[in-house]
PDB file of N, CA, C and O in Angstrom, chain B, residues numbered from 101:
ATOM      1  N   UNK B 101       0.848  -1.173   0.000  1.00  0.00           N
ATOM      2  CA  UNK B 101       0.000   0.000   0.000  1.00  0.00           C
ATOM      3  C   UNK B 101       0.898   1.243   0.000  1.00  0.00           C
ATOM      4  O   UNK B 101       1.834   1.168   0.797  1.00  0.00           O
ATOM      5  N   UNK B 102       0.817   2.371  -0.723  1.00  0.00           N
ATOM      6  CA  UNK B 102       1.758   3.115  -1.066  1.00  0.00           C
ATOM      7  C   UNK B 102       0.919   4.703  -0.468  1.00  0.00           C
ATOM      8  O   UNK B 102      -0.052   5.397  -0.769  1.00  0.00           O
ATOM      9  N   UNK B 103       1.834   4.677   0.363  1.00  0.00           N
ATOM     10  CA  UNK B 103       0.989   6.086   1.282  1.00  0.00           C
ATOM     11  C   UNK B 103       1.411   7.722   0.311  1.00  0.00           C
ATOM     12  O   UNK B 103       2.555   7.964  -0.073  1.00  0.00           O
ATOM     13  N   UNK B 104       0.481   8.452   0.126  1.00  0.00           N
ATOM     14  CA  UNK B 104       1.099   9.836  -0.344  1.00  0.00           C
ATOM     15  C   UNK B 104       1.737  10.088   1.020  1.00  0.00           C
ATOM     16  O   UNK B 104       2.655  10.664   0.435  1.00  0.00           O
ATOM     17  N   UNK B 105       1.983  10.154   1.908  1.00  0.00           N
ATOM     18  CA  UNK B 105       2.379  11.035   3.326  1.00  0.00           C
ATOM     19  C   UNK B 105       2.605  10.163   4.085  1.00  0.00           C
ATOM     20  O   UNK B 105       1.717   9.362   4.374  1.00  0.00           O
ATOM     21  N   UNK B 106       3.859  10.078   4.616  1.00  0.00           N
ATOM     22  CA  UNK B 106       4.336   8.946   5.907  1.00  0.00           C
ATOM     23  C   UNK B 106       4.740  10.267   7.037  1.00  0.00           C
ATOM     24  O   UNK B 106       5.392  11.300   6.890  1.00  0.00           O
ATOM     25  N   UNK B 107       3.766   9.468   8.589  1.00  0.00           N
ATOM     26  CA  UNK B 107       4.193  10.512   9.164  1.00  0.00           C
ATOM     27  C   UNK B 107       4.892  10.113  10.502  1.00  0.00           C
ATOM     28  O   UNK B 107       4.431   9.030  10.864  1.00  0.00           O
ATOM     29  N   UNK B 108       5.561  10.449  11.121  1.00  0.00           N
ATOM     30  CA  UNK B 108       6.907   9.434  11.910  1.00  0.00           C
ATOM     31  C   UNK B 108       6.208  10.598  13.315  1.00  0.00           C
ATOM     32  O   UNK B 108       6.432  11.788  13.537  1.00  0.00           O
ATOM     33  N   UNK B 109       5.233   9.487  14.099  1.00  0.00           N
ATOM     34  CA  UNK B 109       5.025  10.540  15.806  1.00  0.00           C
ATOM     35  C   UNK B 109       5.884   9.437  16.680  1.00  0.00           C
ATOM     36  O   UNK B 109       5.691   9.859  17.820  1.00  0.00           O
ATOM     37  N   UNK B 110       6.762   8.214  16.820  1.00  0.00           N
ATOM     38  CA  UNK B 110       7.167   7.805  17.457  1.00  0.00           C
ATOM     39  C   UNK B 110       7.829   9.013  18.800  1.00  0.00           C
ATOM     40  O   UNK B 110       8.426  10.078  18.639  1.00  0.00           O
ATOM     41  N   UNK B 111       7.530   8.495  19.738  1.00  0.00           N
ATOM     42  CA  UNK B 111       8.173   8.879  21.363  1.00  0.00           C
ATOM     43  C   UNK B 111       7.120  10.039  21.617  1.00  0.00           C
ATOM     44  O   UNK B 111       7.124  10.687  22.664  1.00  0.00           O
ATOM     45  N   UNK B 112       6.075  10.289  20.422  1.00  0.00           N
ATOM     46  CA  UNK B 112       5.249  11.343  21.015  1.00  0.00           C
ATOM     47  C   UNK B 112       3.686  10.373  21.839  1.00  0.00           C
ATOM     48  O   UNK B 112       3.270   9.270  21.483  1.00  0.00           O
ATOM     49  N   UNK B 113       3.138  11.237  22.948  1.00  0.00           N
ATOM     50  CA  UNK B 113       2.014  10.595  23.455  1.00  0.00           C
ATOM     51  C   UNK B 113       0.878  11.898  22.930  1.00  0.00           C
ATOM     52  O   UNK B 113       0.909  13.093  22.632  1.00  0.00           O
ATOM     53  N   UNK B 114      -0.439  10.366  23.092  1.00  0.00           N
ATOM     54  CA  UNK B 114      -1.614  11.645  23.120  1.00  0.00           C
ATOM     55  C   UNK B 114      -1.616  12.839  23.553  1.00  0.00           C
ATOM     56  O   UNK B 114      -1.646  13.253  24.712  1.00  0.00           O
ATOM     57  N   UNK B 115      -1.567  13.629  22.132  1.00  0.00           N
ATOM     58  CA  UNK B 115      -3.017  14.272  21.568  1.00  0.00           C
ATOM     59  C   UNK B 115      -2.070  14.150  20.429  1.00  0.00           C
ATOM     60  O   UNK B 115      -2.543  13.785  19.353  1.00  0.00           O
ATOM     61  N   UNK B 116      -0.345  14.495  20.545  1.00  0.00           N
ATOM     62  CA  UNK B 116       0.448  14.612  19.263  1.00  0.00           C
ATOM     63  C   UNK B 116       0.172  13.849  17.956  1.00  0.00           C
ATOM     64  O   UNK B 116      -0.001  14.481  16.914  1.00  0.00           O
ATOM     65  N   UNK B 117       0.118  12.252  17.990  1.00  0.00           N
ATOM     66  CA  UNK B 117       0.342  11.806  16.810  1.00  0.00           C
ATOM     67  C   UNK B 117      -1.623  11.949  16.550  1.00  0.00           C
ATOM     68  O   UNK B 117      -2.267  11.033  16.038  1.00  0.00           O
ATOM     69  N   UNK B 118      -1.897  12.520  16.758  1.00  0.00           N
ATOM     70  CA  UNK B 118      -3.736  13.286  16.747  1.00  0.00           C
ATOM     71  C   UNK B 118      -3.362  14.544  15.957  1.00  0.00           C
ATOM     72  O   UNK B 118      -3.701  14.558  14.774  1.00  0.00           O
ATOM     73  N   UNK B 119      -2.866  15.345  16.332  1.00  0.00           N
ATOM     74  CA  UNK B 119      -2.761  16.632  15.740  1.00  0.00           C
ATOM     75  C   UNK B 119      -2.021  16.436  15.193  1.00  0.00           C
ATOM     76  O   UNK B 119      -2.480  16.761  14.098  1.00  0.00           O
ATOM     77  N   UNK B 120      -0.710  15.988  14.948  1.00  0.00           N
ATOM     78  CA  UNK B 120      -0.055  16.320  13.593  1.00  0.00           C
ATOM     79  C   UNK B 120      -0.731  15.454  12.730  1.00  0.00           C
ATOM     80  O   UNK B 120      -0.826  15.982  11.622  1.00  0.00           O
ATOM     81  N   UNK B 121      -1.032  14.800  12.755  1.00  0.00           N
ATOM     82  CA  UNK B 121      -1.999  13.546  11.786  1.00  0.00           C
ATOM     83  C   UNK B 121      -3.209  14.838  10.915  1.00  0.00           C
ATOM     84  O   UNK B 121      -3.336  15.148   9.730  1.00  0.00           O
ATOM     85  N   UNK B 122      -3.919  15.310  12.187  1.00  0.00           N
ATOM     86  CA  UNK B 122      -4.923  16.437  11.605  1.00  0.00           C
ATOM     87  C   UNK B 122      -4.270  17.444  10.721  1.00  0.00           C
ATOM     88  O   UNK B 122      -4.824  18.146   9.875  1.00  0.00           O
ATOM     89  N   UNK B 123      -3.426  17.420  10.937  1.00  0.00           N
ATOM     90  CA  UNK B 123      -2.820  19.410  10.402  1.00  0.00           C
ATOM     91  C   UNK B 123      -2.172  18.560   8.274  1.00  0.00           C
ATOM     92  O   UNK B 123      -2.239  19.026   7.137  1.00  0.00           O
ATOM     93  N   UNK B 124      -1.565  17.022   8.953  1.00  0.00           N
ATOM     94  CA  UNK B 124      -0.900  16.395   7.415  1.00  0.00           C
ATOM     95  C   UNK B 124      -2.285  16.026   6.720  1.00  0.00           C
ATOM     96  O   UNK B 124      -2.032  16.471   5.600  1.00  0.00           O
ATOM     97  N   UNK B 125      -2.998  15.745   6.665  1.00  0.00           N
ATOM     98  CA  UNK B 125      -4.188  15.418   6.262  1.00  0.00           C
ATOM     99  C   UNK B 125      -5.040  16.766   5.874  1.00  0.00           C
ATOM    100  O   UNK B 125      -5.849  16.708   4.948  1.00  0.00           O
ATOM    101  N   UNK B 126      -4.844  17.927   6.578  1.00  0.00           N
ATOM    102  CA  UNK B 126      -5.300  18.959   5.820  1.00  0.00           C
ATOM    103  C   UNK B 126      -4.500  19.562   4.403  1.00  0.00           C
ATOM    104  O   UNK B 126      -4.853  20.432   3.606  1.00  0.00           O
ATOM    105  N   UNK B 127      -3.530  18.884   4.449  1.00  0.00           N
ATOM    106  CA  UNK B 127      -2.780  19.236   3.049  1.00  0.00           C
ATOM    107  C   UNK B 127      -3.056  18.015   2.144  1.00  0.00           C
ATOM    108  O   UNK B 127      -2.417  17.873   1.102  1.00  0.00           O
ATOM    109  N   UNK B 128      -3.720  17.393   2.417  1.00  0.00           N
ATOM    110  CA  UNK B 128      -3.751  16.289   1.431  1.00  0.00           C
ATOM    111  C   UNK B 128      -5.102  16.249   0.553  1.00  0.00           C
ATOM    112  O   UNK B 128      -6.072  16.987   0.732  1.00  0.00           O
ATOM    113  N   UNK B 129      -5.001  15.415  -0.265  1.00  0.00           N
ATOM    114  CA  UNK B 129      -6.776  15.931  -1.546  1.00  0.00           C
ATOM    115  C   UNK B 129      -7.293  14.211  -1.480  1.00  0.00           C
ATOM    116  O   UNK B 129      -6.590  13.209  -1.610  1.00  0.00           O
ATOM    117  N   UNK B 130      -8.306  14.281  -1.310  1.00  0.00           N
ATOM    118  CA  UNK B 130      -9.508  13.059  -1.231  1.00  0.00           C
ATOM    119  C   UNK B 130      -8.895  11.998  -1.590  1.00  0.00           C
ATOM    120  O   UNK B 130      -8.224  12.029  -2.622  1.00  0.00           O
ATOM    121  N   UNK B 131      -8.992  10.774  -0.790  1.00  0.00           N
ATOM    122  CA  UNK B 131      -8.445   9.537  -1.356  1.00  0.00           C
ATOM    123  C   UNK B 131      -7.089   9.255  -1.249  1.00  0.00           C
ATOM    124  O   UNK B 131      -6.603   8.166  -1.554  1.00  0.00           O
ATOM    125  N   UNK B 132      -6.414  10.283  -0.790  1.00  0.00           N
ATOM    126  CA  UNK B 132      -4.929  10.144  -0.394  1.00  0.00           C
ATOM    127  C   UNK B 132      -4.766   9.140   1.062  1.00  0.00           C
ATOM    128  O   UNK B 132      -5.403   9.122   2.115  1.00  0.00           O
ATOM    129  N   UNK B 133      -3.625   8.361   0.567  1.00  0.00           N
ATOM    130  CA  UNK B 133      -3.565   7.849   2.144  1.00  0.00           C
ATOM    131  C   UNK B 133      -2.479   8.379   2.672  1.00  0.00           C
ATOM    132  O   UNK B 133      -1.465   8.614   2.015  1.00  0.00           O
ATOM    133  N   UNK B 134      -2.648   8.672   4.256  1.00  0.00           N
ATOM    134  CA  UNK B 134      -1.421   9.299   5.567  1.00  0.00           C
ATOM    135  C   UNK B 134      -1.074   7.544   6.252  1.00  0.00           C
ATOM    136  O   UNK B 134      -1.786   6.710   6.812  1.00  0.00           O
ATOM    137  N   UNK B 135       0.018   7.575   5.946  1.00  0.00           N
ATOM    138  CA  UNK B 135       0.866   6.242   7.151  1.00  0.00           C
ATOM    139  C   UNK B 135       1.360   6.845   8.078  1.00  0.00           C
ATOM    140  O   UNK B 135       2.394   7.428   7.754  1.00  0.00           O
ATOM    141  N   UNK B 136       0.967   7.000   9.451  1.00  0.00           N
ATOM    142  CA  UNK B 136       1.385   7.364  10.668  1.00  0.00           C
ATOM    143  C   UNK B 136       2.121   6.197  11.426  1.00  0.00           C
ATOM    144  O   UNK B 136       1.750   5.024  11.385  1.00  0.00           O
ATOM    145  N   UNK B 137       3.264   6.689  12.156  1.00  0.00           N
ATOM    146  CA  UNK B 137       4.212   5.854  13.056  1.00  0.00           C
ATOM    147  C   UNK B 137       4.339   5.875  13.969  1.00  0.00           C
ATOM    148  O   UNK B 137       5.068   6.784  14.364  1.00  0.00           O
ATOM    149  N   UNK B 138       3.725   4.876  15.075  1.00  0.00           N
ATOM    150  CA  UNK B 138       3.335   5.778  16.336  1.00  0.00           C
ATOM    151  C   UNK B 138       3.789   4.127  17.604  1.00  0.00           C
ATOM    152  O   UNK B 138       3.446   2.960  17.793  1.00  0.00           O
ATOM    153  N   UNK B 139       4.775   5.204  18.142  1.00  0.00           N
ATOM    154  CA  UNK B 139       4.901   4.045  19.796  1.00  0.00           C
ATOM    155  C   UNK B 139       3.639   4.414  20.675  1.00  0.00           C
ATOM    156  O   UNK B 139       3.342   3.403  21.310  1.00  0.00           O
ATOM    157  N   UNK B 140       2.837   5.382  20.947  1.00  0.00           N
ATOM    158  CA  UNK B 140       1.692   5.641  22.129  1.00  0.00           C
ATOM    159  C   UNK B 140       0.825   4.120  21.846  1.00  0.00           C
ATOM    160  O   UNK B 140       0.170   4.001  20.811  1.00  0.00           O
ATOM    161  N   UNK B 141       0.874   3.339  22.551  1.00  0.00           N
ATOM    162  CA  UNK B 141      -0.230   2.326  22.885  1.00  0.00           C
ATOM    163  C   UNK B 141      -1.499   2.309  22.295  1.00  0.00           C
ATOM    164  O   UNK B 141      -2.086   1.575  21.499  1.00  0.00           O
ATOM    165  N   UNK B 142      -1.876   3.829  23.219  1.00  0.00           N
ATOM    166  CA  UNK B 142      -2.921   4.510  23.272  1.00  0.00           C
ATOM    167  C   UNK B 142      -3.696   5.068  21.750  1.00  0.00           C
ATOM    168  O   UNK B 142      -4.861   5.383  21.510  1.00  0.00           O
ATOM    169  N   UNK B 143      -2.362   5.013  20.821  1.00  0.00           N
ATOM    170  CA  UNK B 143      -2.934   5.302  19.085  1.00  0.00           C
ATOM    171  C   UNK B 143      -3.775   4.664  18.999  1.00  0.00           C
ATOM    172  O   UNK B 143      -4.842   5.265  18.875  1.00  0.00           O
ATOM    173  N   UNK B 144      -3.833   3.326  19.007  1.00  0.00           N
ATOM    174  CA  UNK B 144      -4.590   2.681  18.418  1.00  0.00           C
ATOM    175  C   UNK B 144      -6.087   3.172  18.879  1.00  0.00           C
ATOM    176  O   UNK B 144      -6.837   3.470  17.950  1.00  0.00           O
ATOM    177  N   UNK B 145      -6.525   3.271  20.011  1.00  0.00           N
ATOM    178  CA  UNK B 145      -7.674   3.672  19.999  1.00  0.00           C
ATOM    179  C   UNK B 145      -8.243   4.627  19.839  1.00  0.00           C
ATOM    180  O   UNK B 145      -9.436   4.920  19.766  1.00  0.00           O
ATOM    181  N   UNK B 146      -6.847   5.425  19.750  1.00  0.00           N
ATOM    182  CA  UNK B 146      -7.421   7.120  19.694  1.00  0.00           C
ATOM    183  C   UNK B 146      -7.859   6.988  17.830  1.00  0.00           C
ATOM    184  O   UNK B 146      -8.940   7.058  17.246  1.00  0.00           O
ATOM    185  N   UNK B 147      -6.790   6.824  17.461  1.00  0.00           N
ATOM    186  CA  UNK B 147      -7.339   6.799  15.766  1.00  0.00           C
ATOM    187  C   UNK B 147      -8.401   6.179  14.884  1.00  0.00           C
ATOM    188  O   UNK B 147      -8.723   6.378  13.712  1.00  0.00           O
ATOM    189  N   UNK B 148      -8.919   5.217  15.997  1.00  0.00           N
ATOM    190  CA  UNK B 148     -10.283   4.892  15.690  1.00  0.00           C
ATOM    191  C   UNK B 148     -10.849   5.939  16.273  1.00  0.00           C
ATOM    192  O   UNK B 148     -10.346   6.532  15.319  1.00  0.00           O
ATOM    193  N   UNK B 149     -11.368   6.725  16.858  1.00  0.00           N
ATOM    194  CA  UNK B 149     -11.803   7.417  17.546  1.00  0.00           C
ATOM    195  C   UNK B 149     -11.855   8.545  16.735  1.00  0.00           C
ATOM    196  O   UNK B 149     -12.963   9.069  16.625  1.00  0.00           O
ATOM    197  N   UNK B 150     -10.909   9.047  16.135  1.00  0.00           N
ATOM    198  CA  UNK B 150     -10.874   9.924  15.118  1.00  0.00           C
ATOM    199  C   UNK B 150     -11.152   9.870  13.757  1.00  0.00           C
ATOM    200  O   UNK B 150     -11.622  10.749  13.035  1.00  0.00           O
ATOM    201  N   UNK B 151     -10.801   8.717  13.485  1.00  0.00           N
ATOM    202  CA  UNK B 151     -11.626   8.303  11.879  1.00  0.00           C
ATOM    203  C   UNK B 151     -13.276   8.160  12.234  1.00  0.00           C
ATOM    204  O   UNK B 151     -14.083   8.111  11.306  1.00  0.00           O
ATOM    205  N   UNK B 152     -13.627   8.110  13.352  1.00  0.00           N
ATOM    206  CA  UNK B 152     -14.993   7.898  13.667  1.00  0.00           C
ATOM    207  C   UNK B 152     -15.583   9.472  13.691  1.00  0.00           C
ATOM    208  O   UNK B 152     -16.804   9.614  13.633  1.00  0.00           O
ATOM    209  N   UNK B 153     -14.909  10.387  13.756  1.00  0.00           N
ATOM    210  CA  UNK B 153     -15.174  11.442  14.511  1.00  0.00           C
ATOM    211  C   UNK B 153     -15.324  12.509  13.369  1.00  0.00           C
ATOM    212  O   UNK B 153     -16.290  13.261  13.232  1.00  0.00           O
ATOM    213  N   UNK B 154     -14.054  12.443  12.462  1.00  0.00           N
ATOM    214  CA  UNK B 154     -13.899  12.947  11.368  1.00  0.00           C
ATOM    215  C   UNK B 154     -14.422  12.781   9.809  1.00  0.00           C
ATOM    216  O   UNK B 154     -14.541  13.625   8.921  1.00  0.00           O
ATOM    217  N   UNK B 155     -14.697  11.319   9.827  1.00  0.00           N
ATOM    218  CA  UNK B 155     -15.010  10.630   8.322  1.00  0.00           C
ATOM    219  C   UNK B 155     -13.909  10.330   7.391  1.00  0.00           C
ATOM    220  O   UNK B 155     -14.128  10.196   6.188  1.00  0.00           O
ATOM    221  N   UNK B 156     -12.540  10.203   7.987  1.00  0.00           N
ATOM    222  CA  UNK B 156     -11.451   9.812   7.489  1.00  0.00           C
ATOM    223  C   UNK B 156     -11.749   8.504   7.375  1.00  0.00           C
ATOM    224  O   UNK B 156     -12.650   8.093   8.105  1.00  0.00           O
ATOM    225  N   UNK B 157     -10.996   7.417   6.332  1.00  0.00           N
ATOM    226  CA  UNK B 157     -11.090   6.121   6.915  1.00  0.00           C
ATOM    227  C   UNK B 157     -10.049   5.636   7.237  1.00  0.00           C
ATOM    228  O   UNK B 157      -8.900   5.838   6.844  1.00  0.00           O
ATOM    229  N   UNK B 158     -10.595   4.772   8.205  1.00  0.00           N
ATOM    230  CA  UNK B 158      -9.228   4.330   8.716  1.00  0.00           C
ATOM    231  C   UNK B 158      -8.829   2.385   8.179  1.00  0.00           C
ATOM    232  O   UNK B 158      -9.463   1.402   8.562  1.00  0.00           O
ATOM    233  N   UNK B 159      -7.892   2.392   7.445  1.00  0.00           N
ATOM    234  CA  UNK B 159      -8.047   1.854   6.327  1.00  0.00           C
ATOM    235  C   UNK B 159      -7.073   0.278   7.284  1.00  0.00           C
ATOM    236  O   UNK B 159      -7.323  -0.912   7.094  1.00  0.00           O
ATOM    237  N   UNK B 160      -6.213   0.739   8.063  1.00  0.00           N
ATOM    238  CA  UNK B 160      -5.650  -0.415   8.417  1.00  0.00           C
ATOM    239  C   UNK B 160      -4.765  -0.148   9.698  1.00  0.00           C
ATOM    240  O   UNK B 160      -4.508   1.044   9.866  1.00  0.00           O
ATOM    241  N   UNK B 161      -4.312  -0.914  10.521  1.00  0.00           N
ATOM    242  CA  UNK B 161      -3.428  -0.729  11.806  1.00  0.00           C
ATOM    243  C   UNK B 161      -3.220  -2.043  11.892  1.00  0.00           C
ATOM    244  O   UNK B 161      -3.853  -3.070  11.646  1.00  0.00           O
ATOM    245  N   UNK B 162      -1.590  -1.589  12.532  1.00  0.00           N
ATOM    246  CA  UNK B 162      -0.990  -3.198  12.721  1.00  0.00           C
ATOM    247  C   UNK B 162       0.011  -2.880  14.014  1.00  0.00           C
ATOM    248  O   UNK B 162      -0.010  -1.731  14.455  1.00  0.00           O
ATOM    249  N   UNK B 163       0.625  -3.569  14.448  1.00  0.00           N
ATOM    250  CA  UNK B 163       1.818  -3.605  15.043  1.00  0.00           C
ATOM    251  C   UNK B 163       2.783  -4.360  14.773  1.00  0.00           C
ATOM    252  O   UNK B 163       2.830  -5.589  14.743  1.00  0.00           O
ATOM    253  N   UNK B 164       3.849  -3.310  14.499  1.00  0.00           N
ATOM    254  CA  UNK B 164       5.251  -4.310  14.497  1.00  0.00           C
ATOM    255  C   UNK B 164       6.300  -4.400  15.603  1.00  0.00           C
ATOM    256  O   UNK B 164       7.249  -3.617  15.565  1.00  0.00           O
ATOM    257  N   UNK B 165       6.188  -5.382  16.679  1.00  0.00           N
ATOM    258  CA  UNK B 165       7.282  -5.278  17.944  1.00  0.00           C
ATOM    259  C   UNK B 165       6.789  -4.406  18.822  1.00  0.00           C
ATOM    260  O   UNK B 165       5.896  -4.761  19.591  1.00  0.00           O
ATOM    261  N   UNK B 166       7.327  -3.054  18.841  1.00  0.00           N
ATOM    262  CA  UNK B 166       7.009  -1.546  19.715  1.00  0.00           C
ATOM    263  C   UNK B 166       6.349  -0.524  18.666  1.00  0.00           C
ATOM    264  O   UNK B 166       6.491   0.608  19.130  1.00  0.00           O
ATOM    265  N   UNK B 167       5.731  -0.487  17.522  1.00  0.00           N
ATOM    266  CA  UNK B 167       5.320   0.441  16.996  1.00  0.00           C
ATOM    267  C   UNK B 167       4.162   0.175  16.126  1.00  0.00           C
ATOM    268  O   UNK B 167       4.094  -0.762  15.330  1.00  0.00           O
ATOM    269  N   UNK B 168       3.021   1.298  16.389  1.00  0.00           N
ATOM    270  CA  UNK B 168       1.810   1.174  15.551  1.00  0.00           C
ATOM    271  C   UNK B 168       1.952   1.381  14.213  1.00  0.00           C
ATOM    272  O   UNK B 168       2.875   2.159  13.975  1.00  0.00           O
ATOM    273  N   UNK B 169       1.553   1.096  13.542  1.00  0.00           N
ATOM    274  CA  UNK B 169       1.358   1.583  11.849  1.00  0.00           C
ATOM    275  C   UNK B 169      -0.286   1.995  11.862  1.00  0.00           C
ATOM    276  O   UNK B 169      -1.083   1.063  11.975  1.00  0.00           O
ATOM    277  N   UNK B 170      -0.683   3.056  11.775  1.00  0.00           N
ATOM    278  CA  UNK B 170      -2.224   3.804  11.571  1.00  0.00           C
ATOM    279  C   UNK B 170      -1.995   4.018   9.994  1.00  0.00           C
ATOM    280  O   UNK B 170      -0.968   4.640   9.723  1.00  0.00           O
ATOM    281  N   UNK B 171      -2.753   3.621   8.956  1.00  0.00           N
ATOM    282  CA  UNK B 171      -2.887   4.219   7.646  1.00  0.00           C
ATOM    283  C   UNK B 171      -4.322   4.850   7.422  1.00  0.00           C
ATOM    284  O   UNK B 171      -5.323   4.161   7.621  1.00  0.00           O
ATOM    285  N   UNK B 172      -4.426   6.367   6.943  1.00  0.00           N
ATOM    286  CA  UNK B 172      -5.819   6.988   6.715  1.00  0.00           C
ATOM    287  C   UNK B 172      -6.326   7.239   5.430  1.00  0.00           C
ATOM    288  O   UNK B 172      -5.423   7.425   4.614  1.00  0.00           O
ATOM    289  N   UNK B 173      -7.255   7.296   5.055  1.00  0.00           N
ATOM    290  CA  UNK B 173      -7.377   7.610   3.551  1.00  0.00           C
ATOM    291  C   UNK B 173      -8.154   9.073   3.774  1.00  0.00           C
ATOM    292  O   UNK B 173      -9.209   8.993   4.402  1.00  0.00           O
ATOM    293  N   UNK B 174      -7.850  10.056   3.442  1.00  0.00           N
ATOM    294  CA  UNK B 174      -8.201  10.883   3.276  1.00  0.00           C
ATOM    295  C   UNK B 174      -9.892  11.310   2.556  1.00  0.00           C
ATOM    296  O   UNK B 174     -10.294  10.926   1.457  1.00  0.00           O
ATOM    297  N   UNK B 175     -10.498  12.004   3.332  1.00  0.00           N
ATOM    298  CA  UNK B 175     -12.069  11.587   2.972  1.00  0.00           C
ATOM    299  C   UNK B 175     -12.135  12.723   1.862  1.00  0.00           C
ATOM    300  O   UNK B 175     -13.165  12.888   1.209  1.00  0.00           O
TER     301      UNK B 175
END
């Protein structure tokens, strides 16, 4: 899956990899996907939470070892 925008929040905690996620996604045009990189635990639920909130989709999450992978598609 080939992201327009990879965005690296590792060592940041909630609200960060939230807001910079919001602010990269406002530069982006419909259908684009954002790959976010995130150690907070806590991503994972927050970014459901926000694709719920926003109408982004939230297209996939995984973990590898210590780090989330969030991918969004831009609504």
């Amino acid at each position: 899956m080939d992201a327009y925008k990879e965005l690296d929040t590792r060592g940041l905690n909630c609200p960060l990899p939230i807001l910079k996620a919001k602010k990269a996604l406002a530069d982006m045009e419909s259908g684009q996907l954002l790959k976010i990189l995130a150690t907070d635990p806590g991503s994972i639920r927050d970014f459901q939470a926000f694709a719920r909130q926003t109408g982004h989709e939230l297209v996939e999450q995984t973990t590898q070892a210590d780090e989330f992978i969030h991918i969004l598609k831009r609504r």
